[in-house]
N, C-alpha and C positions, 0 to 999 in steps of 0.2 A: 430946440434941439433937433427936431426932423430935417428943419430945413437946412443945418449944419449935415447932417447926414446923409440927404439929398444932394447936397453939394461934393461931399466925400466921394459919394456914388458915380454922380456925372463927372467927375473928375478921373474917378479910379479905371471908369470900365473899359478905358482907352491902354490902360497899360498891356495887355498882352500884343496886341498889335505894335505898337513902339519899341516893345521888348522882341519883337523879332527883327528892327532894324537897329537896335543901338545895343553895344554891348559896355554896360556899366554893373556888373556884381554886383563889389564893394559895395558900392553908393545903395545900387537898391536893396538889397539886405538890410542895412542903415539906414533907411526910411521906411522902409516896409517894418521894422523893428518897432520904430518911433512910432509910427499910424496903429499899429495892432498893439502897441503897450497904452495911448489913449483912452482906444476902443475900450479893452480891458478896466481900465479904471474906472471910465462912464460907469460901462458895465456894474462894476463893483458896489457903485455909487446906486443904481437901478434894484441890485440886490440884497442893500443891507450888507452887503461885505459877502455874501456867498455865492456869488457865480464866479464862474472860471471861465476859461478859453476855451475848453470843451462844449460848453452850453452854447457857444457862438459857432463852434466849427462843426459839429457831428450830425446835424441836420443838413437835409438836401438843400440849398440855394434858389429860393425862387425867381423867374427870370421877372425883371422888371421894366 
């Protein structure tokens, strides 16, 4: 599971940079939806059914 995670990570941290040369909304909304509805469910799965999307967002971002 980390290493799936890890992989999400090296993958993702490329988007803000790309997202200043390409413009696709739509699209990324719709994948950004699908990626953070996963996370969520992990999540869910991690907490017995009680976390939310708040427990993953309201804390600061450690850099990694």
């Amino acid at each position: 599971m980390i290493a799936e995670f890890m992989a999400v990570f090296c993958h993702t941290r490329m988007l803000a940079g790309l997202s200043q040369r390409q413009r696709c909304t739509e699209e990324y909304r719709l994948m950004a939806r699908s990626v953070i509805h996963h996370v969520l469910e992990g999540w869910k799965h991690q907490t017995d059914g009680t976390g939310t999307i708040d427990d993953l967002l309201l804390e600061p971002v450690l850099p990694l």
